[in-house]
VOKOLGU-495819 format. One record per residue: residue number from 1; x, y, z of N, C-alpha, C in turn. Coordinates in steps of 0.1 Angstrom, whole numbers, plus 2048, in hexadecimal, padded with zeros to 3 digits. Layout:
// VOKOLGU-495819
  resi  n_u  n_v  n_w  ca_u  ca_v  ca_w  c_u  c_v  c_w
   NUM    X    Y    Z     X     Y     Z    X    Y    Z
...
END
This chain:
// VOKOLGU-495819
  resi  n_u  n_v  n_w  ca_u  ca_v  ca_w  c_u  c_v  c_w
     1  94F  7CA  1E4   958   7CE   1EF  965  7C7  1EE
     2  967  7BA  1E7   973   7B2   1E5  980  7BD  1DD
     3  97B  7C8  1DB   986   7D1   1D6  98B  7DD  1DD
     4  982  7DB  1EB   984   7E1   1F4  98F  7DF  1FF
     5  98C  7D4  203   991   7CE   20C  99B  7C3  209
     6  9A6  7C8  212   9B2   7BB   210  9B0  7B0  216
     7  9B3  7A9  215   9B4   79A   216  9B6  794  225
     8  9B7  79C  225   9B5   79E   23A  9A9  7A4  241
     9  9A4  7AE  23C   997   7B2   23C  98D  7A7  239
    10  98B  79F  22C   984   799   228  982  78C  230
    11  98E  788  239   991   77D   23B  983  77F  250
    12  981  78B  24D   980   78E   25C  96E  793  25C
    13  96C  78E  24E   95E   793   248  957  785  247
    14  94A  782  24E   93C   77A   248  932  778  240
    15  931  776  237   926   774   22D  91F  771  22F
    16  914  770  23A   90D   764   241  8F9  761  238
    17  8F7  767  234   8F2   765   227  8E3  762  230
    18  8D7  75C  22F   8CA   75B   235  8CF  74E  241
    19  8CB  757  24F   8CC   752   25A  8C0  74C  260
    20  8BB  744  269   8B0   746   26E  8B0  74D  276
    21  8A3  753  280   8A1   764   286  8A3  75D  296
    22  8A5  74F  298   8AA   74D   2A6  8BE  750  2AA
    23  8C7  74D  299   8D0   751   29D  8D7  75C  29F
    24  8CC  769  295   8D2   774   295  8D8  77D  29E
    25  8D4  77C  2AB   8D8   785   2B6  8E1  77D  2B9
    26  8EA  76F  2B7   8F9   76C   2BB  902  770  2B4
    27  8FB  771  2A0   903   777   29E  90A  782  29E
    28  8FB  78B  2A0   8FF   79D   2A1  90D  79B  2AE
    29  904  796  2B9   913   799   2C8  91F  793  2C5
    30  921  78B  2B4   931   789   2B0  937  791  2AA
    31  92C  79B  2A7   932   7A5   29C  93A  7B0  29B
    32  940  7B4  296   949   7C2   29A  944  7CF  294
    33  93F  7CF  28D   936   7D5   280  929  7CD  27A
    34  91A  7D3  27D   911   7D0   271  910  7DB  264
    35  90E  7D2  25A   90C   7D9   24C  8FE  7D7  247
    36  8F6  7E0  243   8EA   7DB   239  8EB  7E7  22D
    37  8F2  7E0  223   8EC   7E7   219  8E5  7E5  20D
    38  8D6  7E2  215   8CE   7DE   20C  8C9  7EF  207
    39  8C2  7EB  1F8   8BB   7F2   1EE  8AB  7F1  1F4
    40  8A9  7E9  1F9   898   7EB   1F6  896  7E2  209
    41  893  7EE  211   890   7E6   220  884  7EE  225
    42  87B  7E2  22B   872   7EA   230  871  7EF  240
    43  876  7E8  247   87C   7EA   254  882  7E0  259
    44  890  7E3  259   89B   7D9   25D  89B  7D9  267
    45  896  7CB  26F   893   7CA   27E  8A5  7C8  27F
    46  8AB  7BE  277   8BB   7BA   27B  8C1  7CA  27B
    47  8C1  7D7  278   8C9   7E3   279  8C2  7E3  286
    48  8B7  7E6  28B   8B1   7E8   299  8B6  7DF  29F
    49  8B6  7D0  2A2   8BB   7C9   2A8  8CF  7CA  2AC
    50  8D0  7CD  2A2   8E3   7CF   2A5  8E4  7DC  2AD
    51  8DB  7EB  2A4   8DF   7F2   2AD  8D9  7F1  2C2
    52  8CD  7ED  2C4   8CC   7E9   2D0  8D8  7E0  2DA
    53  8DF  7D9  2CE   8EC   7D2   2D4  8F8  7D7  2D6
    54  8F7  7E8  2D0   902   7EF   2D1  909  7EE  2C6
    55  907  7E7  2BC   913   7E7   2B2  90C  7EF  2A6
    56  91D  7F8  2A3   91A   7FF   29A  916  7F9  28E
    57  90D  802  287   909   7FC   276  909  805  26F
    58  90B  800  264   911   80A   256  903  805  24D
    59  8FA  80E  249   8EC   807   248  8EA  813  239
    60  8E0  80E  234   8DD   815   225  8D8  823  22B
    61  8D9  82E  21D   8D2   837   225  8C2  837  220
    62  8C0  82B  217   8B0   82B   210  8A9  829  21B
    63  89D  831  21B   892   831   220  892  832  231
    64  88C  827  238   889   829   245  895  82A  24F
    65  89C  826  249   8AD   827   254  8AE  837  255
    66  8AC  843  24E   8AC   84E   24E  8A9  855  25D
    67  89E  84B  25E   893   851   268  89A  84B  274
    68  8A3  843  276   8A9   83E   284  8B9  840  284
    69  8BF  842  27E   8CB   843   27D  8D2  850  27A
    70  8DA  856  283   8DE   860   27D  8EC  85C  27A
    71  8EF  863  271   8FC   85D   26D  907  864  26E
    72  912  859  272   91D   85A   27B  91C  861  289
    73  90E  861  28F   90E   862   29D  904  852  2A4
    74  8FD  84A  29C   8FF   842   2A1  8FE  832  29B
    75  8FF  83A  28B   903   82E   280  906  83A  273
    76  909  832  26B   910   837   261  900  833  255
    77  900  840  24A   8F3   83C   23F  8FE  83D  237
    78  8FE  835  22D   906   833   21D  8F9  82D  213
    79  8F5  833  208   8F1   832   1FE  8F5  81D  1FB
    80  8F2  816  1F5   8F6   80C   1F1  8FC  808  1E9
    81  8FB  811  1DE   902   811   1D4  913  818  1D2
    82  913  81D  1DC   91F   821   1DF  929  81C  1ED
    83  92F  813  1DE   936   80A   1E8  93F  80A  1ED
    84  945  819  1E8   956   81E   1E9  952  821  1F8
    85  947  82C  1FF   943   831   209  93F  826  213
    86  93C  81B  20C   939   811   21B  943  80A  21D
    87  94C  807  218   955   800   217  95F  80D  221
    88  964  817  221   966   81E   226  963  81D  236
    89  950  824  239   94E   820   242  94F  817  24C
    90  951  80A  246   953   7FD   24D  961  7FE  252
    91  96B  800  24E   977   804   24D  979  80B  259
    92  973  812  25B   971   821   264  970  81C  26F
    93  966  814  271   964   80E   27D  96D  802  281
    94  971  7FB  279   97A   7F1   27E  988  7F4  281
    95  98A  801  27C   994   805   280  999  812  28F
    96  98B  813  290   989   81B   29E  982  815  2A5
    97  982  80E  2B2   97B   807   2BA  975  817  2C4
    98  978  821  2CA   974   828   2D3  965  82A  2C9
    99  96A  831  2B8   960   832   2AF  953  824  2B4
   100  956  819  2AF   94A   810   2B1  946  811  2BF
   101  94A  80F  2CB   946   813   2D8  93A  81E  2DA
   102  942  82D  2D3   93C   838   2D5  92B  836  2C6
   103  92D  82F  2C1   923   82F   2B8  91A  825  2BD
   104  91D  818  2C3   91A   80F   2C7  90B  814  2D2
   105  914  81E  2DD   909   824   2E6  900  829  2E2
   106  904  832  2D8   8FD   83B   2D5  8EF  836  2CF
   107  8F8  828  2C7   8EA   823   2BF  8DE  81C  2C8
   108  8E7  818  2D4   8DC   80E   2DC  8D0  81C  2E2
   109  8D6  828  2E5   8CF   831   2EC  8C6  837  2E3
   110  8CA  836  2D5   8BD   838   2CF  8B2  833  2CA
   111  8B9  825  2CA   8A9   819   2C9  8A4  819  2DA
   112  8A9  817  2E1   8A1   81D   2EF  897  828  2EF
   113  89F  832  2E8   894   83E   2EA  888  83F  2E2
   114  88A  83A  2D3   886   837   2CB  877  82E  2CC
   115  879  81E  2D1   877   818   2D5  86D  810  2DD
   116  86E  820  2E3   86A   81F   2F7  85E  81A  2F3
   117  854  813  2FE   84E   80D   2FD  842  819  302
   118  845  822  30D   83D   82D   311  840  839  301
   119  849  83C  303   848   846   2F4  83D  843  2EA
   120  841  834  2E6   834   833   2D7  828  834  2E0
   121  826  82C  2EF   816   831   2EB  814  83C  2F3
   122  81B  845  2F2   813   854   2F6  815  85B  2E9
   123  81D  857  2DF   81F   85B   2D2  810  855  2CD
   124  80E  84A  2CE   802   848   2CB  7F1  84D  2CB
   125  7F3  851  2DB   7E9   855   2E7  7E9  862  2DE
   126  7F1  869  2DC   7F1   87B   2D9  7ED  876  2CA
   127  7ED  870  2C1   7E9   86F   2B6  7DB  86A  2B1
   128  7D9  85F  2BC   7C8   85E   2BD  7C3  86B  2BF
   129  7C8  875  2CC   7BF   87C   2D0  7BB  88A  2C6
   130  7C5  88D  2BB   7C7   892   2AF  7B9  890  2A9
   131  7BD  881  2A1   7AE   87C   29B  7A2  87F  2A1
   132  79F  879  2AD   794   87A   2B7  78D  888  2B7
   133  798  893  2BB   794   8A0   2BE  787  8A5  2B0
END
């Protein structure tokens, strides 16, 4: 992304590299943008935890992120390998704040719904009763 971004951009970006899991939630509420674009995740509690905090994320579109994120209504999916497109995306948002706001809600409303603590277990309840029958 160093060919992306000018030197002003870069200057406004953290590398923060393996954190432990008591600081992560200060970091997310400093953030203006989360990014994950990892290749190989099995469920990125940090993409769930930022969007619950309202901040938008620009997140891979491999695998399980599919299933919670729609994209550009309440995070952005980009491939990982494509870095022209995420580099973009991030762009996108830091240059529209109404954008991050309006993504930001949207994200927390759908780990809420998502989430709910009643949803999974009557999601559950109805799926024992499947088996059982």
């Amino acid at each position: 992304m160093d060919t992306v971004f000018t030197d002003q951009a870069r200057a406004n970006v953290s590398y923060l590299g393996k954190i432990p899991y008591t600081e992560v939630q200060d970091h997310i509420k400093k953030a203006h943008v989360c990014t994950f674009p990892s290749f190989a995740e099995t469920l990125g509690m940090v993409t769930i935890e930022s969007m619950a905090l309202q901040k938008p994320v620009v997140n891979t579109s491999i695998g399980w992120a599919q299933e919670l994120i729609d994209d550009g209504v309440n995070g952005f999916l980009v491939h990982p390998s494509n870095i022209e497109l995420f580099s973009q995306r991030i762009l996108q948002l830091f240059n529209d704040n109404a954008l991050c706001l309006r993504i930001g809600s949207a994200a927390r409303e759908k780990v809420e719904t998502t989430f709910d603590i009643n949803t999974i277990a009557e999601t559950n309840i109805a799926y024992y009763k499947t088996i059982l029958a």
